[in-house]
C-alpha beads as a LAMMPS data file, in Angstrom:
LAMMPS data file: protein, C-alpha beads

222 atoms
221 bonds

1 atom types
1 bond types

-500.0 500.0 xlo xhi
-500.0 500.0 ylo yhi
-500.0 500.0 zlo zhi

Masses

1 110.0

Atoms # bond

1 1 1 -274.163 177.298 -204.228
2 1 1 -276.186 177.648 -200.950
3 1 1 -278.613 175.217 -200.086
4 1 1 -282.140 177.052 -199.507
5 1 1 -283.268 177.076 -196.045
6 1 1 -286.411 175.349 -195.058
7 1 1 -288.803 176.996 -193.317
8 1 1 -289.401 174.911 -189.873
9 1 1 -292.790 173.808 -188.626
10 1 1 -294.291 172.658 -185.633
11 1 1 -297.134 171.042 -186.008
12 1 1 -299.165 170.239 -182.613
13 1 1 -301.902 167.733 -182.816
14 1 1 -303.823 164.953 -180.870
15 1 1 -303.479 162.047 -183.152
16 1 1 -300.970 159.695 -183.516
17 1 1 -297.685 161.540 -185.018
18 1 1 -296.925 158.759 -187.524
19 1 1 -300.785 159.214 -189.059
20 1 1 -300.219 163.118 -189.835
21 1 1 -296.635 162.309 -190.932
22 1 1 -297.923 159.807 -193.323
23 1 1 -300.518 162.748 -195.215
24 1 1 -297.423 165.200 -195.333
25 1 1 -294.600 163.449 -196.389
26 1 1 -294.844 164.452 -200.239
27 1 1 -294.190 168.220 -198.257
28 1 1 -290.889 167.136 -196.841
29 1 1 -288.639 168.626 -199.337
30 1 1 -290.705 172.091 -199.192
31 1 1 -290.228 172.380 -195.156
32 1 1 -288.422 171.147 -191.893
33 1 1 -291.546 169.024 -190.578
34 1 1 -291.620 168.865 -186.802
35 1 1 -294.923 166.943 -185.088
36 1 1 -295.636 166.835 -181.799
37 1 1 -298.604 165.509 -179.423
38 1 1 -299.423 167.851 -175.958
39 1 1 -300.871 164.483 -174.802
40 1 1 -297.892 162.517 -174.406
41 1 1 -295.047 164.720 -171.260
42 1 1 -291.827 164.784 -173.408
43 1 1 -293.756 166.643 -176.304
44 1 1 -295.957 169.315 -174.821
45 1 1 -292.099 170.432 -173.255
46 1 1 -291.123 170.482 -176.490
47 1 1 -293.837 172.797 -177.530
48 1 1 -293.737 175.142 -174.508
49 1 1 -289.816 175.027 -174.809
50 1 1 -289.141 175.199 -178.377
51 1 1 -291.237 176.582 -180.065
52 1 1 -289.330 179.972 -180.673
53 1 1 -287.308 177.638 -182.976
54 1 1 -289.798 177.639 -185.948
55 1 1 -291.235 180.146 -188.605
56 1 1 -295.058 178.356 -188.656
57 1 1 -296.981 176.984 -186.280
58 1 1 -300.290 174.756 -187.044
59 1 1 -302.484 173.309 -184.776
60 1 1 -304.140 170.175 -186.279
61 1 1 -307.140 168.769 -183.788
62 1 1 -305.265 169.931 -180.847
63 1 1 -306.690 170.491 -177.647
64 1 1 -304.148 172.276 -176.019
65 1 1 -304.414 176.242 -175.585
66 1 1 -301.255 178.382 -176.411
67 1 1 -300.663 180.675 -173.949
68 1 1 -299.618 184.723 -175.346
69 1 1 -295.697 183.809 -175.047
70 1 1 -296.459 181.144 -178.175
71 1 1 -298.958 182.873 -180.408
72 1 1 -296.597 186.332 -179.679
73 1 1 -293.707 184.373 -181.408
74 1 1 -295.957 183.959 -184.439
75 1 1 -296.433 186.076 -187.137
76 1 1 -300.403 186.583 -187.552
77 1 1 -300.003 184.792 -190.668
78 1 1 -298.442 181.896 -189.605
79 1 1 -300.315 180.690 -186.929
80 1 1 -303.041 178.501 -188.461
81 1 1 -305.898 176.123 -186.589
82 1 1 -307.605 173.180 -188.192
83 1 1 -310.758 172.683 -186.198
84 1 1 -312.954 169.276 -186.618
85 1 1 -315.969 170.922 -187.162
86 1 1 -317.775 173.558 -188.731
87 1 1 -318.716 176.839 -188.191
88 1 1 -321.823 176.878 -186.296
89 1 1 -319.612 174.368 -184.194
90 1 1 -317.170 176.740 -181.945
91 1 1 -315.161 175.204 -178.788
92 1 1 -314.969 171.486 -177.557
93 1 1 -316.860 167.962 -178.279
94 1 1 -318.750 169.875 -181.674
95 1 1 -319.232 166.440 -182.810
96 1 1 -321.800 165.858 -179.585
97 1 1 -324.086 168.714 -180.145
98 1 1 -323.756 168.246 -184.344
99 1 1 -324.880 164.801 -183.577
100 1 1 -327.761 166.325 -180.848
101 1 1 -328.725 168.762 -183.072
102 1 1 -328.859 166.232 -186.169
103 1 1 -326.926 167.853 -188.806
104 1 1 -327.404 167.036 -192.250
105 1 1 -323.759 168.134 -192.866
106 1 1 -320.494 168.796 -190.903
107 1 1 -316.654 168.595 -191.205
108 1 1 -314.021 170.915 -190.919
109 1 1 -312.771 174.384 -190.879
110 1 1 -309.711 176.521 -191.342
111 1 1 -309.144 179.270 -190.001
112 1 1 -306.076 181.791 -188.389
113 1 1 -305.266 181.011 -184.896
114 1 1 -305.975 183.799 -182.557
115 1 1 -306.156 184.358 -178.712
116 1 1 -309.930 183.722 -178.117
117 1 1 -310.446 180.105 -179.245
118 1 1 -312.196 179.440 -182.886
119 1 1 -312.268 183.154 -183.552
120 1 1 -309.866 183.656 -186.290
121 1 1 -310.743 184.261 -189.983
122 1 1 -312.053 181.592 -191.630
123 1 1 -309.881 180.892 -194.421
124 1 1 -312.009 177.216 -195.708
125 1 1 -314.282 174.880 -194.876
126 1 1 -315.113 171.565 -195.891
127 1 1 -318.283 169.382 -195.289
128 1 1 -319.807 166.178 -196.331
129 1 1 -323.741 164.708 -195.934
130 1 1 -324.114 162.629 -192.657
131 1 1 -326.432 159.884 -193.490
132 1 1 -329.358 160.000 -191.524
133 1 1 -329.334 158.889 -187.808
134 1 1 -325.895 158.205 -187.734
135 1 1 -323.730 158.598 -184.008
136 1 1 -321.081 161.432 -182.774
137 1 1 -318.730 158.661 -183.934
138 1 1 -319.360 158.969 -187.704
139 1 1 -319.920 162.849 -187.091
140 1 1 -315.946 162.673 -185.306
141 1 1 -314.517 160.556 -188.547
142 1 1 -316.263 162.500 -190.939
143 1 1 -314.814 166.106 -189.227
144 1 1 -311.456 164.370 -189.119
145 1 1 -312.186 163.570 -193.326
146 1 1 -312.668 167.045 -193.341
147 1 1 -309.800 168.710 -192.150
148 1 1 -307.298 166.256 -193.916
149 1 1 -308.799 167.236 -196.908
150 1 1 -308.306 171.093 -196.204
151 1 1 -304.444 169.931 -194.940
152 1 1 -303.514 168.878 -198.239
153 1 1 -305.329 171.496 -199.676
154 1 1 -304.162 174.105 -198.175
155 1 1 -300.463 172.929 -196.699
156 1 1 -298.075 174.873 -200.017
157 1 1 -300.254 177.994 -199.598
158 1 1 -299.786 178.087 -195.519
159 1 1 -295.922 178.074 -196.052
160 1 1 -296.108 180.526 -199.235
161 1 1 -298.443 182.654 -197.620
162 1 1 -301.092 182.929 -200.046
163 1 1 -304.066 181.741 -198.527
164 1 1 -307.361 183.803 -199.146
165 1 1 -310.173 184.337 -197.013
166 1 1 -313.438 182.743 -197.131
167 1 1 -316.716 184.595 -196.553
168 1 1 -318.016 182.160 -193.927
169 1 1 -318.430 183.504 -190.156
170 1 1 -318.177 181.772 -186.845
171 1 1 -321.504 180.979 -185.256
172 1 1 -322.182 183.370 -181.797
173 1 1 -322.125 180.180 -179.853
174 1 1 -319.539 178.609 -178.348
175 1 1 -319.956 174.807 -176.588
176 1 1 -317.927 174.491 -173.648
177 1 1 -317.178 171.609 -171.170
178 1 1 -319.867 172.411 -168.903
179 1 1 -322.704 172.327 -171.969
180 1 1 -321.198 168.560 -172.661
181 1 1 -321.731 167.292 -169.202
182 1 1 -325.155 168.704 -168.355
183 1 1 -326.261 166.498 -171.817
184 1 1 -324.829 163.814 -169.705
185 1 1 -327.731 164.064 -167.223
186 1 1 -330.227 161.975 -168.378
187 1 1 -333.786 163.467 -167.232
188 1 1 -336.289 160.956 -165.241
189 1 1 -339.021 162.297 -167.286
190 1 1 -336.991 161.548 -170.747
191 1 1 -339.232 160.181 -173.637
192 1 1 -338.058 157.319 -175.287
193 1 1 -336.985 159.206 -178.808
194 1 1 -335.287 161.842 -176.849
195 1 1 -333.610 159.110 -174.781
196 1 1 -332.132 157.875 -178.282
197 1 1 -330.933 161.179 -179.569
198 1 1 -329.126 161.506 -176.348
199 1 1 -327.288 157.787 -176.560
200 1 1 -326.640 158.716 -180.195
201 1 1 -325.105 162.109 -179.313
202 1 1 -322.843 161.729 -176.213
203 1 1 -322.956 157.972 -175.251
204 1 1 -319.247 156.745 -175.085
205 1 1 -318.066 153.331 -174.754
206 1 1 -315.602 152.262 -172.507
207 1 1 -315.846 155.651 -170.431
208 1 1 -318.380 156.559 -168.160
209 1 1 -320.719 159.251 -169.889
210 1 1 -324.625 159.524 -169.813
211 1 1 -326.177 158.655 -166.190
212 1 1 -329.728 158.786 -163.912
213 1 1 -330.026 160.676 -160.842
214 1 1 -331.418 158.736 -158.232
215 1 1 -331.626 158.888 -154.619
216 1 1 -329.229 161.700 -155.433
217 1 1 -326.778 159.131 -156.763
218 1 1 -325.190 158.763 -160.115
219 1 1 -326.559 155.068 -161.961
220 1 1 -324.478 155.525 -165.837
221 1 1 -326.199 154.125 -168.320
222 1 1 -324.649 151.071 -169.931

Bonds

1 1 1 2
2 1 2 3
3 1 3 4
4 1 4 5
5 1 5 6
6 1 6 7
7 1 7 8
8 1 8 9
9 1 9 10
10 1 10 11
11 1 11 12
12 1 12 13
13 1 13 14
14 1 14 15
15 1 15 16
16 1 16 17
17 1 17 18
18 1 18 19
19 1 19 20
20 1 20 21
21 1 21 22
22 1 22 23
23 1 23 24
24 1 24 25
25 1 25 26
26 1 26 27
27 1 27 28
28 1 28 29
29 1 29 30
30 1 30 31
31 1 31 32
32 1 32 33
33 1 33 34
34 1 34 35
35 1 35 36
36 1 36 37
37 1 37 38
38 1 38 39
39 1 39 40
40 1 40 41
41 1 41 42
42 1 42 43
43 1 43 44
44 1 44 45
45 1 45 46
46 1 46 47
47 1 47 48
48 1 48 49
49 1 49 50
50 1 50 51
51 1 51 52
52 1 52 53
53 1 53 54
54 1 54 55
55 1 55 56
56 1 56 57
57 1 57 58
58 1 58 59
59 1 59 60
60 1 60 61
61 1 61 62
62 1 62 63
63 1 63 64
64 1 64 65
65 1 65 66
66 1 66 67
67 1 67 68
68 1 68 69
69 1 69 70
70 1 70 71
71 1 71 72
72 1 72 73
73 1 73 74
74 1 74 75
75 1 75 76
76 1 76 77
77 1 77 78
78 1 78 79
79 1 79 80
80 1 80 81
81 1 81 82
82 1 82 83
83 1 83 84
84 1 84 85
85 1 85 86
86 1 86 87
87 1 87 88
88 1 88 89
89 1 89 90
90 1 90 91
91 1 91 92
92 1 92 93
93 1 93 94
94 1 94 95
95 1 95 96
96 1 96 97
97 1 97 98
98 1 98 99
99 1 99 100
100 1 100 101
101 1 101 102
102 1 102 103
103 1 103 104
104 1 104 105
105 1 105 106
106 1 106 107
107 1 107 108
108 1 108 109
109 1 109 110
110 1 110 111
111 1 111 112
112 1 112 113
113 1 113 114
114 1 114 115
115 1 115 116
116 1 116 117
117 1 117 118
118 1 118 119
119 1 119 120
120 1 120 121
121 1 121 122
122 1 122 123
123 1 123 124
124 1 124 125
125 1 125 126
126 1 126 127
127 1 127 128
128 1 128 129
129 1 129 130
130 1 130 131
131 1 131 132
132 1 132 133
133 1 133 134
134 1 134 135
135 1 135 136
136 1 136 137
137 1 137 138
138 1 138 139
139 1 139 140
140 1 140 141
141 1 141 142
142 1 142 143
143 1 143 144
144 1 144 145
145 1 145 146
146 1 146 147
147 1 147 148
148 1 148 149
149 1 149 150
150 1 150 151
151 1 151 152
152 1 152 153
153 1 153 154
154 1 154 155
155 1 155 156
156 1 156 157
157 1 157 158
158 1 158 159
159 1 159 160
160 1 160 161
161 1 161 162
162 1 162 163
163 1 163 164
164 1 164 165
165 1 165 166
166 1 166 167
167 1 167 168
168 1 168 169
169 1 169 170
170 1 170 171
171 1 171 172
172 1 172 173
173 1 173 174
174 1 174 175
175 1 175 176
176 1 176 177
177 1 177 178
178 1 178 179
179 1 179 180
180 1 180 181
181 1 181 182
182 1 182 183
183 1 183 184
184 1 184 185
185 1 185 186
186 1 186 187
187 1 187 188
188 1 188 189
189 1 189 190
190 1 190 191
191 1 191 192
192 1 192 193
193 1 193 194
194 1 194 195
195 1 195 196
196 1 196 197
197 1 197 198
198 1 198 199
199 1 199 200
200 1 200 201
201 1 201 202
202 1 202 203
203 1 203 204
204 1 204 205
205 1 205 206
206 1 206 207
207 1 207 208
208 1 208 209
209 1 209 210
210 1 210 211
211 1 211 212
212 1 212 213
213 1 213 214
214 1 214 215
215 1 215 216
216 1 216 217
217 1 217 218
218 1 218 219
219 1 219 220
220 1 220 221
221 1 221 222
């Protein structure tokens, strides 16, 4: 008797391989798991070199784009996106503006990867309360809560196929890299519970992030 095939995925994320190995493991036996980071040189050649090797592909927190040679390998189906945020949240450092913005809830979203970024179907979301003036940090953990939850809810129906749709659309806006570093700017005239919203929301430690412009120099706030 023939062994059934598994069907091969590549999954392409941002954390640390051995944390999203650890979630799917009890999935081993229904697929040929294959995780790699675009971060680290060896992988993201991997991905851009391999990928025609395998039936699904999910992106899990990733940053990295695909370019049309990689999502045209794909059937529509089986092309899937978990993105740390939720819909009103399209495009990059969500977390920031849900913190600016002082959401009372946020976490994740699934949805069918596409070629225009966070555009694809939404197929789930997830969300949990944010306690009340609470930093992008906790907003970033609880997103990540999120989609792990919608991972292990959703993982048998990606490779079966049968996931529905939800009724849920994407928000018009969509934050890009430029919208994250103008928050940066720190205005001379800022009052002092504006100044707080803004250290909650995009302050980072250990990297240089919100700053003063004087004398047309750059002082970062510390």
């Amino acid at each position: 008797m023939h062994k059934k095939k598994l069907k091969k995925v590549l999954i392409v994320t941002n954390f640390k391989k051995t944390k999203v190995l650890k979630d799917l493991l009890k999935y081993k036996r229904y697929c040929d798991l294959v995780i790699k980071n675009p971060k680290i040189k060896n992988d993201k050649k991997f991905i851009l070199n391999k990928f025609n090797k395998f039936d699904f592909l999910i992106s899990y927190a990733n940053g990295m784009i695909f370019g049309e040679k990689i999502l045209n390998h794909f059937h529509k189906k089986k092309m899937i996106n978990f993105h740390p945020s939720t819909p009103r949240f399209r495009g990059r450092d969500t977390q920031h503006f849900a913190c600016y913005y002082k959401e009372k809830k946020f976490g994740g979203t699934i949805h069918y990867l596409t070629k225009k970024i966070d555009s694809g179907k939404i197929i789930d979301t997830k969300s949990y309360k944010i306690k009340k003036n609470s930093n992008h940090y906790y907003y970033r953990n609880v997103s990540h809560r999120a989609i792990k939850f919608l991972l292990n809810k959703h993982f048998l129906n990606i490779l079966n196929l049968k996931l529905k749709l939800s009724n849920e659309k994407w928000s018009k806006k969509k934050f890009r890299r430029v919208d994250f570093l103008k928050k940066l700017h720190i205005p001379t005239n800022v009052g002092f519970e504006e100044l707080k919203l803004l250290i909650r929301s995009f302050y980072t430690k250990n990297r240089k992030s919100l700053y003063f412009c004087i004398n047309n120099q750059k002082i970062y706030f510390t």
